[in-house]
C-alpha positions as CSV (number, residue, x, y, z in Angstrom):
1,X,-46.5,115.9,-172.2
2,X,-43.1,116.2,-170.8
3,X,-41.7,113.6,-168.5
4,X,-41.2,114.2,-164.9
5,X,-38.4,112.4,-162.6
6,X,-41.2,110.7,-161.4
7,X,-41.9,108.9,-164.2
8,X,-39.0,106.8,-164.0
9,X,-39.1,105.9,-161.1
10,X,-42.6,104.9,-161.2
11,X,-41.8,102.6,-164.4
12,X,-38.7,101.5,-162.6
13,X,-40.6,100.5,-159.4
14,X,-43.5,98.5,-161.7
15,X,-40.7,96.1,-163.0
16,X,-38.4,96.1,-159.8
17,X,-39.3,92.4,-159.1
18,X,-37.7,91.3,-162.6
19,X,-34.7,93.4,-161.8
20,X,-33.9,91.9,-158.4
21,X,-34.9,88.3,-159.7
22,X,-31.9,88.9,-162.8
23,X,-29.5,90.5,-160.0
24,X,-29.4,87.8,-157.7
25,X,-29.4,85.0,-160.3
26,X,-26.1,86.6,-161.4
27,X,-25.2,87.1,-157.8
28,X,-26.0,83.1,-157.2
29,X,-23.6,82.2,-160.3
30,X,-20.7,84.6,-160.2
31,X,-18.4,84.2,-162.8
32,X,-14.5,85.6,-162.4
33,X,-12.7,88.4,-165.3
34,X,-12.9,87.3,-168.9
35,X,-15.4,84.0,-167.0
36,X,-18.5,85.9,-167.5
37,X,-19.8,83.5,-170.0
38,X,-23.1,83.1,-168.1
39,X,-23.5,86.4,-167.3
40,X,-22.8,87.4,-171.1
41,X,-25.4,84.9,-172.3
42,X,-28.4,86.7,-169.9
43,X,-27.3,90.1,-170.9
44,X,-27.4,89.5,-174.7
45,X,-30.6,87.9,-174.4
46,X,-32.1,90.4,-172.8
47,X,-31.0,93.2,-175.2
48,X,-31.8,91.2,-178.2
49,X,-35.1,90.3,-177.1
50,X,-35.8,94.0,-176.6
51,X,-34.4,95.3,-179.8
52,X,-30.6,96.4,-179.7
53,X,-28.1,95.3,-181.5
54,X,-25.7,93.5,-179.5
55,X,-22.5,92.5,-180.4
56,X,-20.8,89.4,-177.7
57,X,-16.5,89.2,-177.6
58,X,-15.6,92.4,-177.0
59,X,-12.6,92.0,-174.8
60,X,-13.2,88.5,-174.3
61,X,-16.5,88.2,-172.7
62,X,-17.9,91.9,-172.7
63,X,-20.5,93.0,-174.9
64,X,-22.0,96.1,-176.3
65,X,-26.0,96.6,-177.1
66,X,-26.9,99.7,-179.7
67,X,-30.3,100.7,-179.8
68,X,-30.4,104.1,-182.4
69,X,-33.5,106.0,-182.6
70,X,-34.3,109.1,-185.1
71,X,-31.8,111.3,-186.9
72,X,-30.0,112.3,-184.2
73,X,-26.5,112.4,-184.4
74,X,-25.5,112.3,-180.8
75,X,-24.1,109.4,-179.0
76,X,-23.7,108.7,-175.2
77,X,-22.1,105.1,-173.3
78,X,-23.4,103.6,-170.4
79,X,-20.9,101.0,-168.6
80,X,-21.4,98.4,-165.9
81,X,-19.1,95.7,-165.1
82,X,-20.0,91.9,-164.8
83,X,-17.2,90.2,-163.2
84,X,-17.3,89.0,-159.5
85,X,-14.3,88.2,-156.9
86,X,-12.3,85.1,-155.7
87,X,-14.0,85.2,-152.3
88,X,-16.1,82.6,-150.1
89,X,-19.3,84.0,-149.5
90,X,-20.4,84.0,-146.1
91,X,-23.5,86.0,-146.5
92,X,-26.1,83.6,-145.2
93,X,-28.5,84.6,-148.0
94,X,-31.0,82.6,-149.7
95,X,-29.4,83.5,-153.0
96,X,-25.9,82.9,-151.9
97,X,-22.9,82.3,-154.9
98,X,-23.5,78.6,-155.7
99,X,-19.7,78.4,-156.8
100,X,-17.5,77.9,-154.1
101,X,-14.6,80.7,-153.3
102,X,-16.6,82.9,-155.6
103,X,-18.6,85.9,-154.9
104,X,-20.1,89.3,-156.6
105,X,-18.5,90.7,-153.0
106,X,-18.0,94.4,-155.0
107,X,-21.8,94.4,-156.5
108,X,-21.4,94.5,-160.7
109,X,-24.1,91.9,-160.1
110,X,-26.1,95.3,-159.3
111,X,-24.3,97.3,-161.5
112,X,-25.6,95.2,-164.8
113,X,-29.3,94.7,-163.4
114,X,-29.4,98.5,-163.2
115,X,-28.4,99.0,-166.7
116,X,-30.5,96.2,-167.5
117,X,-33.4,98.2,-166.1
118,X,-32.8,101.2,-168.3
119,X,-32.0,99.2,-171.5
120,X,-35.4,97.6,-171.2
121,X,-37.7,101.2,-170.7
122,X,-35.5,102.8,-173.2
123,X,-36.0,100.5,-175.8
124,X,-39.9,99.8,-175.0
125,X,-40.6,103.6,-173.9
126,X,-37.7,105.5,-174.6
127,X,-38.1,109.0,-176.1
128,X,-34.7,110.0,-177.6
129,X,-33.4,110.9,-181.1
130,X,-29.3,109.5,-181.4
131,X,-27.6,106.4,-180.5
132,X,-27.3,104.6,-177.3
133,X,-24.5,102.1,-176.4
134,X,-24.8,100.1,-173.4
135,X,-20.8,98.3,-172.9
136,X,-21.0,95.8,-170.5
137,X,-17.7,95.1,-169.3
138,X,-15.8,92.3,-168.2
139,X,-12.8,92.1,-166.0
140,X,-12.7,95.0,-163.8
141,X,-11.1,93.9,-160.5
142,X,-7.5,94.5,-161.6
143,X,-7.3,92.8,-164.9
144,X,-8.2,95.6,-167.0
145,X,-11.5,94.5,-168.8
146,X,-12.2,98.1,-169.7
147,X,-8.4,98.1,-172.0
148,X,-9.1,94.6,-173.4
149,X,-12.5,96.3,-174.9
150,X,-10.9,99.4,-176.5
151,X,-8.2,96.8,-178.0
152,X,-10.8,95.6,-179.5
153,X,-12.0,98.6,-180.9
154,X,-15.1,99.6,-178.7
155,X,-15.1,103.6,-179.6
156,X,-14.2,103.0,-182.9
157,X,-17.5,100.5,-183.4
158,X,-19.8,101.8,-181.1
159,X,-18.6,105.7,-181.4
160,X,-19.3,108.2,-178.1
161,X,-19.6,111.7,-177.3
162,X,-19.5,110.7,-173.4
163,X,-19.4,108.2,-171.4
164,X,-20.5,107.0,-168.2
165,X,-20.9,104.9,-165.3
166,X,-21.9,104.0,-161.9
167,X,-20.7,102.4,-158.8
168,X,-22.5,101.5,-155.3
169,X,-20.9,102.6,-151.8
170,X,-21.1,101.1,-148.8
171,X,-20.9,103.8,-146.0
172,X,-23.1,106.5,-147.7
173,X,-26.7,106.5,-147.5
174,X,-28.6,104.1,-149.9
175,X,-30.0,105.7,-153.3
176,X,-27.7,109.3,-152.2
177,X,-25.7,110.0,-155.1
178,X,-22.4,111.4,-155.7
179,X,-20.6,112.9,-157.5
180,X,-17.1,114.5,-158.4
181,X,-15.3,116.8,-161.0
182,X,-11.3,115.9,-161.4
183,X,-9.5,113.2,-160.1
184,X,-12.0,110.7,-158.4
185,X,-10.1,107.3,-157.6
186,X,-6.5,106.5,-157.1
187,X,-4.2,105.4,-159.3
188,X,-2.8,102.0,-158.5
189,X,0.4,100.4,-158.9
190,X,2.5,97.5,-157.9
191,X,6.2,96.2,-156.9
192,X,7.9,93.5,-156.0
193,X,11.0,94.2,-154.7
194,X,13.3,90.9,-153.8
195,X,16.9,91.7,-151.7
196,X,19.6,89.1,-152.1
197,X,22.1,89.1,-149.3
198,X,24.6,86.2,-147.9
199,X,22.9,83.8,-145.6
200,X,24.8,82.6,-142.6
201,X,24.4,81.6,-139.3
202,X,21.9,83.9,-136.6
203,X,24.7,83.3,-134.2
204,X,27.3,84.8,-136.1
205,X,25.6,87.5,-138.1
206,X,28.9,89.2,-139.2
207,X,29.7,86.8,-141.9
208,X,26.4,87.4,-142.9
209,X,24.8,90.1,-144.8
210,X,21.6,90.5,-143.7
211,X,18.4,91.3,-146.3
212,X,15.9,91.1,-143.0
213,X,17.4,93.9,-141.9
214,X,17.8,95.5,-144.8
215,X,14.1,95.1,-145.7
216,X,13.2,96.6,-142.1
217,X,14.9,100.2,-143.0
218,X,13.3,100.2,-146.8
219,X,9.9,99.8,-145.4
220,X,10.9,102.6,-143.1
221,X,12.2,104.9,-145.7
222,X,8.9,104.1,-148.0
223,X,7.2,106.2,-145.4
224,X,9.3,109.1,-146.3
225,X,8.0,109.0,-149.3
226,X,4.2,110.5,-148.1
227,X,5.9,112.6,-145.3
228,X,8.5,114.1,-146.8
229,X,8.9,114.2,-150.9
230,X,5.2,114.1,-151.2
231,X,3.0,117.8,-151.2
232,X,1.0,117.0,-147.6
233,X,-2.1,118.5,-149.5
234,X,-2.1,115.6,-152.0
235,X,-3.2,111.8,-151.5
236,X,0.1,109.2,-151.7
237,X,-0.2,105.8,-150.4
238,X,2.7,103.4,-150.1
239,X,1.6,100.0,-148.5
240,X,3.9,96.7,-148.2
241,X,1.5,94.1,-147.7
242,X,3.4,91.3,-147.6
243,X,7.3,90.3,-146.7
244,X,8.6,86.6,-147.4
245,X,11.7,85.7,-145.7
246,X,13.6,82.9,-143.6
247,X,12.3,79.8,-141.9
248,X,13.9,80.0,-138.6
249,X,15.1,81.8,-135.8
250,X,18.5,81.5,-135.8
251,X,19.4,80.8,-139.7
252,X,20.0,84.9,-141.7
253,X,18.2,84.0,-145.1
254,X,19.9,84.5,-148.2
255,X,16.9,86.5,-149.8
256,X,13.7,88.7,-149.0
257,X,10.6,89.6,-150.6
258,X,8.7,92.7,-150.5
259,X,5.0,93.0,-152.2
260,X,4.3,96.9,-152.5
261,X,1.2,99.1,-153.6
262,X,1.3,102.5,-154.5
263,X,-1.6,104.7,-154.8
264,X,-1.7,108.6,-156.3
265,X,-4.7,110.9,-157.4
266,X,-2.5,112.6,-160.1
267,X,-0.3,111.5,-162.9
268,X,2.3,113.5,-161.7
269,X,2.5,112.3,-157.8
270,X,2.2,109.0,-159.8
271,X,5.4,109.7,-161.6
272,X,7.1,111.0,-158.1
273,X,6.0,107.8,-156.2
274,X,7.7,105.3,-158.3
275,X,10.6,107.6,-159.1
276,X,11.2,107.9,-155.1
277,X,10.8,104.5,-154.4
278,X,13.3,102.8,-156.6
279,X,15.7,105.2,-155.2
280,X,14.7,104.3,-151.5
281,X,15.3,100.8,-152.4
282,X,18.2,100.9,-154.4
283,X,20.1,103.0,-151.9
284,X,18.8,101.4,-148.8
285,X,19.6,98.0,-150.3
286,X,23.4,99.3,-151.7
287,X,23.5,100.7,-147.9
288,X,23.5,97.2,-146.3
289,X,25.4,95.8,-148.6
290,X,22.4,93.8,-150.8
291,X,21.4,93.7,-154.0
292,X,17.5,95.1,-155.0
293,X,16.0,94.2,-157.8
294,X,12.4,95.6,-158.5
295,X,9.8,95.0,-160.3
296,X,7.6,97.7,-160.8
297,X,4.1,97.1,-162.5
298,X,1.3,99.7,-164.0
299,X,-1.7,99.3,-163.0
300,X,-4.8,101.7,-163.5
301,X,-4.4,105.2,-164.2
302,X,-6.3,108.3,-162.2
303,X,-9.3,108.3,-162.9
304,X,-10.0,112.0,-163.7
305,X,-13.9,113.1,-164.6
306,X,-14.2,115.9,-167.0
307,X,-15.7,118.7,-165.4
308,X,-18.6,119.7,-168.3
309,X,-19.9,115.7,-168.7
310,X,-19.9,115.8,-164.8
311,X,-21.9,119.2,-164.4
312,X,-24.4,117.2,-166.6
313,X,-24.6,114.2,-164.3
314,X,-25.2,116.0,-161.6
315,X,-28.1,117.6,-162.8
316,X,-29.5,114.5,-164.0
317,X,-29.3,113.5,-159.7
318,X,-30.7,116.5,-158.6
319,X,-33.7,116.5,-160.7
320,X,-33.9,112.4,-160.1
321,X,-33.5,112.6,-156.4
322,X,-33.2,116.6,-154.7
323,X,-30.8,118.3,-153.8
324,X,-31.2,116.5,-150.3
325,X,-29.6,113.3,-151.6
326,X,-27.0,115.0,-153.8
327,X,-23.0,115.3,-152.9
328,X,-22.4,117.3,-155.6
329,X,-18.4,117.6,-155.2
330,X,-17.5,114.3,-153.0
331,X,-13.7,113.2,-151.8
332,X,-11.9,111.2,-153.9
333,X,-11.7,107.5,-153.3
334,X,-8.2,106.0,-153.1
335,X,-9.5,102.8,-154.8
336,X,-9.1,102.3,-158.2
337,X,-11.2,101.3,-161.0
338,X,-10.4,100.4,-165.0
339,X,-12.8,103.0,-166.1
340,X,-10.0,105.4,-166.0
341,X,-8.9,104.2,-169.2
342,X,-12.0,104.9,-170.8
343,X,-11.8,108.3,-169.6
344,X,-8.5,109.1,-171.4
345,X,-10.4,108.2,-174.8
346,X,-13.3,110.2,-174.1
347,X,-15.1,112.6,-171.9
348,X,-17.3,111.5,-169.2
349,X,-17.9,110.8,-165.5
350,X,-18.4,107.9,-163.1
351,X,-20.3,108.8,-159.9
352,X,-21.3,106.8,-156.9
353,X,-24.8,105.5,-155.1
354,X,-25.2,104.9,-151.8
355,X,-25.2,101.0,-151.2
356,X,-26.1,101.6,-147.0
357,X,-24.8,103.2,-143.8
358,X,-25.1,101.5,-140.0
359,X,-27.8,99.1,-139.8
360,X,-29.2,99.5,-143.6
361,X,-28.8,96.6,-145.5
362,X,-25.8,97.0,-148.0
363,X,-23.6,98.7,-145.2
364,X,-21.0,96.2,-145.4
365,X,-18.0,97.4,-147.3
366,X,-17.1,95.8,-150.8
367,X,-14.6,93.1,-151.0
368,X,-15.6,91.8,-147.9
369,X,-17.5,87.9,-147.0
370,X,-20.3,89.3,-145.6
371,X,-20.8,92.3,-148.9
372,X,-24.5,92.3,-151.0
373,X,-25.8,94.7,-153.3
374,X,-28.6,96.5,-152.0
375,X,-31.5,95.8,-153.9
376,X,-33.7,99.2,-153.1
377,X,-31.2,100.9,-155.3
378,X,-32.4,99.0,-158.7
379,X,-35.1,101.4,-159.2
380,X,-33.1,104.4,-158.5
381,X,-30.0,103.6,-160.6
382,X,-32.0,102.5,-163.5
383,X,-34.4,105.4,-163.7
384,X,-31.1,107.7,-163.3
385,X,-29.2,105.8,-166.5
386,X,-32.8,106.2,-168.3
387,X,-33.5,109.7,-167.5
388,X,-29.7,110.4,-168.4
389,X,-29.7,109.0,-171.9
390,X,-33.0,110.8,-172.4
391,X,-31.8,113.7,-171.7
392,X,-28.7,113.6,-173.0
393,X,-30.1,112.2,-177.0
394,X,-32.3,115.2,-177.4
């Protein structure tokens, strides 16, 4: 007899209790990128005891369990990350990080109990002729985890038609999923730009030149940047989030120094953005007679879902959750995440499940003190990775 939605969830709900006990043991012992020795360790016991074959040190402390089943010659990835943030919990919870400055405060303590959930029906009921590999990554809040893994040859061990994965939003309606064809999140980038003038005396600012002031008329002209060179129908964000200069009032220091971010949902506005801002700062600089010198940094790329492996997804949430609880084409998000790279190896998507909205529990936006995973969405995101690689390794 075929297998309704239902199903899952049903199964799902029977073992939520184990889930939710795993999630906030990794939540009470968060581990930092390329730390998650801990978290590792409980994965790969868990997949081993149920069957997979797991291989640990994939990009330092990731790891990868394969379950194969029939002749099928299909092969799908699921991903979830594992690496928490340097942040001081101030939750209040009972299962608050034990590690001081340290917190899951973006939720891959949710993400990897969710897969967990799936990897344990699909290996003790799972119905499904190919090969399933579940990556758990590590590293994804800006150290590039996802990279370190292909380095070390993840789609050449552990081969995929398609990949996917999953990430909770605080703000949208917990267990509504979305979803998006194209370019999803923001690409991010960084700069630090340091000005070298002539310090001198505030009294007597003509024997002076002055990088203060010159720093005041970049950060200006960055703005001209999404005004004026960039298409007003596309996203470009050019934030200076911090400036270091001087120590008193009436000394002009001899040097400034700007910390930049620079987001873009294509490659090509991408390009523009960095292209237009060393010009900006060159010139300004040149104009005030300073000296620039910039450092400009990659960070992740767009991250652009393929439009077919998306489609797919989709259907997989509609038929897990209705139509009702469906964005089926949602706005991009100008955050950024490492799974990008993955996504320039192979086709897939990554979609989005609501963490909360106003009073819910999980409303509180990532990255924040006060941030938990909501629990209630266990059951839904690990029946929707199980009924996905079901489907998908016909």
């Amino acid at each position: 007899m075929p297998k309704t939605p239902d199903h899952y969830l049903k199964y799902m709900h029977q073992h939520a209790a184990e889930f939710i006990t795993v999630r906030q043991t990794i939540h009470e012992n968060p581990e930092l990128g390329f730390e998650e020795h801990a978290t590792s360790a409980l994965v790969a016991e868990r997949l081993g005891a149920w069957g997979y074959q797991v291989e640990r040190g994939l990009g330092g402390t990731g790891l990868v369990g394969r379950l194969k089943r029939g002749s099928g010659s299909r092969s799908v990835g699921i991903r979830a990350d594992m690496d928490a943030l340097p942040v001081e919990e101030k939750t209040g919870l009972a299962y608050s990080s034990k590690r001081p400055g340290i917190m899951h405060a973006c939720g891959h303590d949710g993400h990897t109990a969710m897969l967990l959930g799936a990897a344990k029906y699909l290996a003790q009921e799972g119905d499904f002729s190919g090969t399933l590999n579940l990556i758990f990554q590590p590293a994804e809040e800006g150290m590039g985890g996802a990279t370190r893994m292909m380095d070390d040859g993840l789609f050449e061990k552990y081969p995929c038609d398609s990949i996917y994965a999953m990430h909770n939003m605080p703000g949208r309606r917990q267990g509504d999923l979305a979803f998006r064809e194209g370019p999803t999140m923001a690409s991010s980038d960084y700069a630090t730009v340091t000005l070298f003038g002539v310090g001198g005396h505030g009294a007597m600012p003509h024997y002076a030149k002055d990088p203060i002031v010159a720093a005041a008329s970049i950060i200006m002209a960055l703005q001209t940047i999404v005004s004026r060179n960039a298409d007003p129908q596309e996203t470009a964000i050019v934030t200076v989030g911090a400036i270091h200069a001087g120590k008193a009032n009436n000394v002009i220091p001899q040097t400034v120094t700007m910390e930049i971010s620079v987001r873009a949902l294509t490659r090509e506005m991408r390009v523009l953005i960095e292209q237009r801002l060393k010009a900006i700062v060159i010139g300004q600089a040149e104009s005030f007679g300073v000296r620039a010198e910039i450092d400009f940094r990659k960070g992740y790329a767009v991250l652009v879902n393929t439009p077919e492996e998306t489609e797919f997804a989709r259907s997989i949430g509609r038929a897990l959750v209705g139509d009702e609880h469906v964005e089926a084409q949602a706005k991009a998000v100008t955050g950024s995440e490492d799974f990008a790279f993955m996504l320039e190896k192979r086709p897939g998507s990554y979609l989005m499940i609501g963490n909360g909205r106003g009073d819910e529990h999980g409303a509180c936006m990532v990255h924040n003190q006060g941030y938990d995973f909501n629990d209630s969405n266990l059951p839904i995101g690990a029946a929707y990775w199980a009924l996905l690689a079901e489907t998908y390794l016909v």
